[in-house]
C-alpha positions as CSV (number, residue, x, y, z in Angstrom):
1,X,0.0,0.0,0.0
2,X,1.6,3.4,-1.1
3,X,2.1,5.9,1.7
4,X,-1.1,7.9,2.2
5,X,-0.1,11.8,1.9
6,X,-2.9,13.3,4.0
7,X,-1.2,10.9,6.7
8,X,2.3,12.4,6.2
9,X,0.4,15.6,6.3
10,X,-0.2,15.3,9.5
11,X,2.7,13.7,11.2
12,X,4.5,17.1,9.6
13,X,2.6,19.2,11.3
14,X,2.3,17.7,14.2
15,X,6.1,17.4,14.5
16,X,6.6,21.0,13.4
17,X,4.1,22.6,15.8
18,X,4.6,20.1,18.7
19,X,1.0,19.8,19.3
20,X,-1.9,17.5,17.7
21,X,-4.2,19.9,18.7
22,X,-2.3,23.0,16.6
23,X,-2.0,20.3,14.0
24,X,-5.6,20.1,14.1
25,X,-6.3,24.1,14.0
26,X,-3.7,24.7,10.9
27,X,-5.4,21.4,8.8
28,X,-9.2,23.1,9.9
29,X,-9.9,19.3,11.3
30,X,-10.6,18.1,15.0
31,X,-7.7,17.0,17.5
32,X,-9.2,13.2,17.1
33,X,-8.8,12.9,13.4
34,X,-5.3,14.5,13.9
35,X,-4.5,11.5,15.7
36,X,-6.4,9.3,14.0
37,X,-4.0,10.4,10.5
38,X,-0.7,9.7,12.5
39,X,-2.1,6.4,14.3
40,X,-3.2,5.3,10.8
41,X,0.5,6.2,9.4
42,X,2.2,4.6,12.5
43,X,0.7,1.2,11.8
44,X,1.5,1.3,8.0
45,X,5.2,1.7,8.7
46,X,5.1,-1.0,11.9
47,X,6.9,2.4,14.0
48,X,6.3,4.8,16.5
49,X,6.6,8.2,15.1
50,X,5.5,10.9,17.7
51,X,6.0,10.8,21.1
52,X,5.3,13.1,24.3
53,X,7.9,15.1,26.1
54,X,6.1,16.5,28.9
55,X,3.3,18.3,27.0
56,X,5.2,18.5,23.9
57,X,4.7,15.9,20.7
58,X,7.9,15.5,19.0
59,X,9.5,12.8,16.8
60,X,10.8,9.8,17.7
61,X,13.8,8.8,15.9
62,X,12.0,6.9,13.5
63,X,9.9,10.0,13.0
64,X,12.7,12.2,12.8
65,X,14.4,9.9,10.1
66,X,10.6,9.9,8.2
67,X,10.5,13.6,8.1
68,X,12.9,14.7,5.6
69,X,11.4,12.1,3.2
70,X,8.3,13.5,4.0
71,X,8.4,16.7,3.6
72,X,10.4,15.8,-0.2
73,X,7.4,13.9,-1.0
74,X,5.2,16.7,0.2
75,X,7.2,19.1,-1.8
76,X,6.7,17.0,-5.0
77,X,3.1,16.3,-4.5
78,X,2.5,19.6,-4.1
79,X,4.9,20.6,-7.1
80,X,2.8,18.1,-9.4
81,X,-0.6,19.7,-8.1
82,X,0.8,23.0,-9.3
83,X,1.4,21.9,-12.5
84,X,-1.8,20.8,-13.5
85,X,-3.7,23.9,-12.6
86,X,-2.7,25.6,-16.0
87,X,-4.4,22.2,-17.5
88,X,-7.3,22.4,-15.3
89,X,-7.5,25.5,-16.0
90,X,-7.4,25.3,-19.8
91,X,-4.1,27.8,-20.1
92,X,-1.8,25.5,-21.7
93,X,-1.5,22.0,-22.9
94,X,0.0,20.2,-26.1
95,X,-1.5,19.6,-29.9
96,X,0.2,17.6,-31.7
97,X,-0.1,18.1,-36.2
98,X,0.6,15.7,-38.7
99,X,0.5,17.6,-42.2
100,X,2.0,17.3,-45.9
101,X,4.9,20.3,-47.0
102,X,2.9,22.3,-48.5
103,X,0.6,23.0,-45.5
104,X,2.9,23.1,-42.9
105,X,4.8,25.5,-44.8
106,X,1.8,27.9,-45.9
107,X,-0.8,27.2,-44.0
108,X,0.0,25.8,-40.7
109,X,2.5,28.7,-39.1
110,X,-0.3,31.1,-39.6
111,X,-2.7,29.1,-37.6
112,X,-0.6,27.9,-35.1
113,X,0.9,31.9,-34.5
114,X,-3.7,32.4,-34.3
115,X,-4.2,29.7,-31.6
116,X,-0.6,30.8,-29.6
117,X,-2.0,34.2,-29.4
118,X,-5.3,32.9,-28.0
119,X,-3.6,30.7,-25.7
120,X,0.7,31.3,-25.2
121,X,1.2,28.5,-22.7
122,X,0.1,25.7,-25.4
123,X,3.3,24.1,-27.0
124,X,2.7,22.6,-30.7
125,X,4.6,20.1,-32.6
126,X,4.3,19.8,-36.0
127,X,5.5,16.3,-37.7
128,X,5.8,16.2,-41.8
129,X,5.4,13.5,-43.9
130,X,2.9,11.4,-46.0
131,X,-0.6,11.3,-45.6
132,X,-0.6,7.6,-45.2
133,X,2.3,7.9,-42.9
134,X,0.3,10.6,-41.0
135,X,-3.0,8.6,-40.9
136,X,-1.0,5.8,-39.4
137,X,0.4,7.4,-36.9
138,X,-2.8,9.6,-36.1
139,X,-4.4,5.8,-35.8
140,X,-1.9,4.7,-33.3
141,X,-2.8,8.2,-31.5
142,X,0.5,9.1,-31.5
143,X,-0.2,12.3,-33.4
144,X,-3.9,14.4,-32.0
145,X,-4.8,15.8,-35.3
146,X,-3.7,15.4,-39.1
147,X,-4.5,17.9,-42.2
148,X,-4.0,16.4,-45.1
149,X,-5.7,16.6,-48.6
150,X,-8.7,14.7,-48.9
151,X,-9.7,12.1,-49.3
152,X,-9.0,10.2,-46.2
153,X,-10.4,6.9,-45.1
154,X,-10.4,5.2,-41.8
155,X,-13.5,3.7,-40.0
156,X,-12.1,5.5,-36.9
157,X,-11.9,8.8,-38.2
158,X,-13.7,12.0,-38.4
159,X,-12.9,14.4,-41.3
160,X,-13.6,17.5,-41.8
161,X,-13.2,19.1,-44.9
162,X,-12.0,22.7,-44.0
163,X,-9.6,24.3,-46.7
164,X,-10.4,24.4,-50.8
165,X,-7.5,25.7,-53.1
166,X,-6.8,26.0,-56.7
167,X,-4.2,23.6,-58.6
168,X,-2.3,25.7,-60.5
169,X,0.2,25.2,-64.0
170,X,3.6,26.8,-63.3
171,X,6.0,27.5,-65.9
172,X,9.0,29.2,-66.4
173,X,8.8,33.5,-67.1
174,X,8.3,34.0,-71.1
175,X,6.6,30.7,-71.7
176,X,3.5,30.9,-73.9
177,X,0.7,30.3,-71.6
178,X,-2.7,29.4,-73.8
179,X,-5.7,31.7,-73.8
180,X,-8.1,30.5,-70.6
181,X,-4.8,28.5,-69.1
182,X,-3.4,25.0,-70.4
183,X,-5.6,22.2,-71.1
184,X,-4.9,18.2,-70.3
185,X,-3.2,17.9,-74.0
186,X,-1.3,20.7,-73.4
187,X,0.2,20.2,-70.7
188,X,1.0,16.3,-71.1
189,X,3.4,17.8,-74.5
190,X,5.5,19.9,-71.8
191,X,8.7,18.3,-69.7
192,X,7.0,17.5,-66.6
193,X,8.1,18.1,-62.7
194,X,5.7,16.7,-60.5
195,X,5.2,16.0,-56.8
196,X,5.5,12.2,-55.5
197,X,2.7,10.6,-54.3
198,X,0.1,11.5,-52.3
199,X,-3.4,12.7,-53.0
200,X,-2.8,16.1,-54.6
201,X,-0.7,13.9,-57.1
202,X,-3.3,11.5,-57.8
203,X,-5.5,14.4,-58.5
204,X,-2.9,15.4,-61.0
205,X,-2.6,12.3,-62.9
206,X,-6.4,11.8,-63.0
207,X,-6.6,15.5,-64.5
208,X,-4.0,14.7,-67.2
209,X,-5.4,11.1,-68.0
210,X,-6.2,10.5,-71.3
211,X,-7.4,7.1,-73.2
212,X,-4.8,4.6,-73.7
213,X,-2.2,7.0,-72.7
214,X,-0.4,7.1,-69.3
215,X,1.5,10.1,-68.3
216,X,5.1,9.9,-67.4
217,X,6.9,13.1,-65.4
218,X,10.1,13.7,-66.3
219,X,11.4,14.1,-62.8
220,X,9.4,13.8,-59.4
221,X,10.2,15.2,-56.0
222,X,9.2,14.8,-52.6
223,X,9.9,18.8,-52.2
224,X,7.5,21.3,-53.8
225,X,9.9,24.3,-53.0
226,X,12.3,22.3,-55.3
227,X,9.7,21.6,-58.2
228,X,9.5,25.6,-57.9
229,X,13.3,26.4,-58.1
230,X,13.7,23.9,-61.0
231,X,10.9,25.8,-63.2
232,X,12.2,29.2,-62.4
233,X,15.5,27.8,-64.4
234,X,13.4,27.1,-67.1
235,X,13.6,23.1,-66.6
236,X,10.3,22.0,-67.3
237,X,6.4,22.9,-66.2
238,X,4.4,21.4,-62.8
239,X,1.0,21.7,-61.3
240,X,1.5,23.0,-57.9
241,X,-1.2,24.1,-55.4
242,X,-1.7,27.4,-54.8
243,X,-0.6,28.0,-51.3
244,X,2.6,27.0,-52.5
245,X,2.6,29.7,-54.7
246,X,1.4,32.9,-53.0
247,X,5.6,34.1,-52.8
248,X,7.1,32.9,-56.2
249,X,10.2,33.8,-55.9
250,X,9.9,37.0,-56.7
251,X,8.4,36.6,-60.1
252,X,10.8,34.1,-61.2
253,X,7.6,31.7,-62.2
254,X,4.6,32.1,-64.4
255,X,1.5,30.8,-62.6
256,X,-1.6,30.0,-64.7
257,X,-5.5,28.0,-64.0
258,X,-5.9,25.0,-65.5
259,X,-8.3,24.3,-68.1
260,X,-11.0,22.9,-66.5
261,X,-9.9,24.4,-63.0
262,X,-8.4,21.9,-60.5
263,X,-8.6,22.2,-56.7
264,X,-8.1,19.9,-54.0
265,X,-9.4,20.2,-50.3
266,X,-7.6,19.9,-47.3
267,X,-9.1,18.2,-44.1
268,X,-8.7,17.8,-40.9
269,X,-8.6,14.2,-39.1
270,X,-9.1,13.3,-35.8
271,X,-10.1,10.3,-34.3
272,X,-13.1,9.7,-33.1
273,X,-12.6,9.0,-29.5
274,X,-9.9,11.9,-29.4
275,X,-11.0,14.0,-26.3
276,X,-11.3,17.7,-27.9
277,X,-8.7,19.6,-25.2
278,X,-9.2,23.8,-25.3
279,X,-6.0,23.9,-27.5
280,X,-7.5,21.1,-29.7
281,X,-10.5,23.2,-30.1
282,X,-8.4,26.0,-30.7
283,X,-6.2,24.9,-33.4
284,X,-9.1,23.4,-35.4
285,X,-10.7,26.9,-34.7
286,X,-8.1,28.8,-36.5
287,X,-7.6,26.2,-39.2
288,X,-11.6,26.9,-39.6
289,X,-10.6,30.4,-40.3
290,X,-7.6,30.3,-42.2
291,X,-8.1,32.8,-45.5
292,X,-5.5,33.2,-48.4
């Protein structure tokens, strides 16, 4: 059986202010469960920890060897009491993102600066990656809440769709760029650079398909920000989303809509037993309210 920390309580004060009944006045309890605390305490350790000197209750020296530990474990009790109350109180707390590249370098920082200044004691982490990697992990509740472009499957998931952006052809400055942006045919004639993977790609290809033909990227990369420095040297064209987009390097890039548009959505994930904490809540708040 642990060692009861009311009990210790007691046997602290008691040996500090030489009295069970002063014990009794600083706890706000009567004399009898005073001794009743250090009795109970007594016969958990099998010693005799308070004794009478004339009228005075002091330690024995089994008490006085208890008391140091005591008042350590006190201390710490008391120490990890405190540091709940901002928890308890809804002032800080952790949130911990999975997200793609492209959102946690356009999207997220903004939020997360939103929900810091709502709450400055809430500490975020922010791990990059895959969405399938980041579903996985969100699964194994490792992670507390994923945005990712949708789709996204999982029978233990909620999603909420929460972000909608344009795809958008990016070519080098000076290309010819057709009337009402590049169509499907168009495009599939330029040297490709295309993100890996993922959703947003799988968007891409299904925009570019065509019967009988299967499109093949001349190079992919797992960084948009290097898809973007490779068309500014005039390497070859890409379909980018448009967050990644809003700084182009200073107008070293020609941006264009597709023809018909493309957009994907981004979504947040959760799952569905997560308990929403305030700084949950307040990330998905700002995420809710995230404008261009």
């Amino acid at each position: 059986m642990p060692l009861n920390l009311d009990q210790l309580a007691s046997f602290v004060n008691v040996a500090d202010l030489g009295s069970f009944t002063a014990a009794a006045d600083k706890e706000g309890v009567t004399q009898p469960a005073v001794s009743l605390q250090v009795k109970g305490l007594e016969q958990r350790l099998g010693v005799r920890l308070i004794e009478r000197v004339g009228r005075r209750a002091q330690p024995t020296a089994a008490g006085l060897d208890l008391l140091s530990h005591a008042r350590r474990l006190l201390q710490q009790a008391a120490a990890a009491e405190e540091a709940m109350l901002p928890h308890r109180d809804g002032a800080s707390g952790r949130v911990r993102i999975g997200s793609g590249g492209t959102a946690s370098i356009h999207l997220l920082p903004r939020a997360i600066a939103a929900a810091r200044k709502s709450m400055p004691g809430l500490e975020i982490t922010v791990h990059i990656g895959n969405a399938d990697d980041i579903l996985r992990d969100l699964e194994a509740n490792s992670l507390d809440i994923a945005v990712v472009a949708l789709p996204a499957s999982g029978r233990n998931f909620e999603i909420e769709p929460f972000y909608e952006e344009e795809l958008l052809a990016v070519a080098p400055v000076g290309s010819l760029v057709p009337e009402g942006g590049p169509d499907a045919a168009f495009m599939r004639d330029r040297t490709l650079l295309l993100y890996e993977g993922g959703n947003t790609r799988r968007a891409i290809d299904a925009w570019l398909a065509a019967p009988d033909i299967r499109t093949r990227p001349a190079m992919e990369f797992g960084s948009v920000e290097a898809i973007k420095e490779l068309v500014a040297v005039g390497l070859g064209w890409s379909i980018l989303p448009g967050l990644a987009l809003k700084r182009d390097r200073a107008g070293l890039v020609m941006t264009s809509s597709l023809k018909p548009k493309l957009t994907r959505r981004l979504g947040m994930v959760l799952r569905r037993d997560k308990h929403l904490t305030r700084g949950l809540r307040e990330v998905m708040k700002c995420l809710r309210e995230f404008k261009d």
